[in-house]
Structures are given as structure tokens and as C-alpha cells.
C-alpha positions as CSV (number, residue, x, y, z in Angstrom):
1,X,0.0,0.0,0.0
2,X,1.4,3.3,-1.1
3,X,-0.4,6.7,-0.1
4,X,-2.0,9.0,-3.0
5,X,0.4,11.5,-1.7
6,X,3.6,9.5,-2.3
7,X,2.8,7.9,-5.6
8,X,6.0,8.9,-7.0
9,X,8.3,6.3,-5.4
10,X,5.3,3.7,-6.9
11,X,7.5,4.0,-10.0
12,X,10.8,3.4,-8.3
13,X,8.8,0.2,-7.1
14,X,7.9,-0.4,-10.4
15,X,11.6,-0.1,-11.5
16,X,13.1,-2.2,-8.9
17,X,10.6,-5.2,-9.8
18,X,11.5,-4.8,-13.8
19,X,15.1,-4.6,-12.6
20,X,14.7,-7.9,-10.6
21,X,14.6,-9.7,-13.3
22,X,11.5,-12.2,-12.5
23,X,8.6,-11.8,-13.8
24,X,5.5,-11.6,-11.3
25,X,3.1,-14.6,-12.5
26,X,0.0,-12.4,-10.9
27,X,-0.1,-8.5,-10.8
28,X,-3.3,-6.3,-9.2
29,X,-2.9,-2.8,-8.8
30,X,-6.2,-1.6,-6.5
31,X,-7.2,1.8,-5.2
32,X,-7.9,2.5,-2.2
33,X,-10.7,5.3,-0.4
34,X,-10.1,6.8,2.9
35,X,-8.0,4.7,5.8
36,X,-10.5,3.9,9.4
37,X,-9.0,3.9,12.7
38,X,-9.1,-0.1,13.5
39,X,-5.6,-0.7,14.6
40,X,-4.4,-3.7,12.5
41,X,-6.0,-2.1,9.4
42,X,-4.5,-2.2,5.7
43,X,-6.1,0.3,3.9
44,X,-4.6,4.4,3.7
45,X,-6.0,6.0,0.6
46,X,-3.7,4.9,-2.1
47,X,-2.9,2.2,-4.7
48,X,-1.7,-1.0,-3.8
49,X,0.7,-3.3,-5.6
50,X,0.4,-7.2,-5.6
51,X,2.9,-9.5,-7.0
52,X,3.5,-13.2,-7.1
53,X,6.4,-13.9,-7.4
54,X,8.4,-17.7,-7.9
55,X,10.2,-18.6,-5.1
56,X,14.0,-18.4,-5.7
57,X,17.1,-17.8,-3.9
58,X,17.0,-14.4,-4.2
59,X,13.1,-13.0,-3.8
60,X,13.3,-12.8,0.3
61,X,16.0,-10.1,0.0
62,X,14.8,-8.3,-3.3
63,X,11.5,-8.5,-1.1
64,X,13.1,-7.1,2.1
65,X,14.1,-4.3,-1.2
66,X,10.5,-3.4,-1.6
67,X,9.6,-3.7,2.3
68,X,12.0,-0.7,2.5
69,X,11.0,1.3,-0.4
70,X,6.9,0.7,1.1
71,X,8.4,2.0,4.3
72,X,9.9,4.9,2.8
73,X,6.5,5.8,1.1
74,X,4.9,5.1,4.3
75,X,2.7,2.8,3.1
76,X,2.1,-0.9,4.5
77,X,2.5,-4.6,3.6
78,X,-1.3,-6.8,3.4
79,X,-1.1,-9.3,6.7
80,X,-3.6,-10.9,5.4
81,X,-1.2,-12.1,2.3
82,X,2.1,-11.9,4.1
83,X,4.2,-14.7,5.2
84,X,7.6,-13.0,5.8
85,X,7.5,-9.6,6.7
86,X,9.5,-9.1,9.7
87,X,8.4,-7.4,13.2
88,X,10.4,-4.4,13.3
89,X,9.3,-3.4,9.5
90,X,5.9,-4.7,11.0
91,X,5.8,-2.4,13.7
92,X,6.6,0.6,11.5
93,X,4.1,0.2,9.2
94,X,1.2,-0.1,11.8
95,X,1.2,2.8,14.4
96,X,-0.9,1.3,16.5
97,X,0.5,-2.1,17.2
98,X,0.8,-1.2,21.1
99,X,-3.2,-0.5,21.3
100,X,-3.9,-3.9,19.5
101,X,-1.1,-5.6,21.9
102,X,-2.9,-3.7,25.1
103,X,-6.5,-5.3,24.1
104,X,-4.7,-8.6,23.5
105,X,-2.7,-8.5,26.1
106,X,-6.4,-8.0,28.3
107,X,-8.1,-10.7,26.7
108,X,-5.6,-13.6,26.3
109,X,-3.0,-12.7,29.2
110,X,-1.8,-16.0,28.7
111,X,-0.9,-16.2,24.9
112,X,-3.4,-19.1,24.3
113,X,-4.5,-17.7,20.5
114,X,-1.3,-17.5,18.6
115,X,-0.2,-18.0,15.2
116,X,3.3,-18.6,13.1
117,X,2.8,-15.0,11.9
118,X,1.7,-13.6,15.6
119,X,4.8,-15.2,16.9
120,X,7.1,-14.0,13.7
121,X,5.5,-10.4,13.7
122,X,5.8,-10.1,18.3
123,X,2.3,-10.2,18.9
């Protein structure tokens, strides 16, 4: 997800990917309206970018590339799709990470409901 207002560094996205080398089997470019206040949420207003890409040697650091350049943009990687990002990227990305942690933290004190990506992301 990359904010209307930073749209520019969507092309040096765009650039990095054709650069890469590997071609992304799938490719959907969204818009998105207005961003809401729920504290894990994905949408800002702005386009997002997603790209399946063959696993290879080399896609988890030309994607730790792109996590940067979203960063930079302040924009945000989709949970909901993600299987790698890391938890100090994560953490950047979604300001409020602490409120969702407190209300966790109140209903399952003892860290009963977990996942792999919980876990991977410090939740």
C-alpha cells in the first residue's frame, strides 16, 4: 500500500521489480478510499501493488528491497497475504500495534490464540 500522496516512489517500485529480473506470475494494482481507525488495518488511501512472485534464492532479499522502499513511502505490507515480513518493519508500518497488543494483552493474558505469523511479527 502506497499513499496517494507518495505515488512517486510507486515508479521506483515499479523499476526495482523490472530490474529484478523475475517476472510476477500475478499482478493487481487496487485503489484504495479513505484509511479507518481499526488498529491492524491495511487500507490508507492509495494504490496497492500485488505481485506473485516464484520462489527463488533471491526473492526474500529483493522483497526485504520493496519492504523498504513501502516504508519509505509510508505505506504498509497486506497481513492478510504476508508470510515474511519481519516485526520491526511490521511495527513501523502499523502505528498502532501497542493498542492492538494492550487489548490482546487484556483478553488472552496467557498467549493461548497465537499464530506462526503472531509469533514471527511479536504479537
Amino acid at each position: 500500500m502506497i499513499p496517494l500522496d507518495q505515488m512517486h516512489l510507486m515508479h521506483k517500485i515499479l523499476v526495482a521489480v523490472r530490474d529484478y529480473g523475475a517476472a510476477s506470475f500475478l499482478s493487481v494494482l487496487k485503489i484504495f478510499g479513505e484509511a479507518n481507525q481499526n488498529y491492524l488495518s491495511f487500507p490508507l488511501k492509495g494504490l496497492t501493488l500485488a505481485l506473485d512472485f516464484k520462489i527463488s534464492p533471491t526473492v526474500w532479499s529483493f522483497l526485504d528491497t520493496l519492504d523498504q522502499q513501502v516504508l519509505e513511502a509510508g505505506g504498509r505490507v497486506y497481513l492478510t497475504k504476508d508470510c515474511r515480513l519481519n516485526a520491526e518493519n511490521f511495527c513501523k508500518m502499523y502505528p498502532h500495534v501497542e493498542a492492538f497488543s494492550a487489548v490482546r494483552e487484556y483478553c488472552d493474558p496467557l498467549h493461548r490464540l497465537q499464530s506462526l505469523q503472531s509469533k514471527r511479527l511479536g504479537l
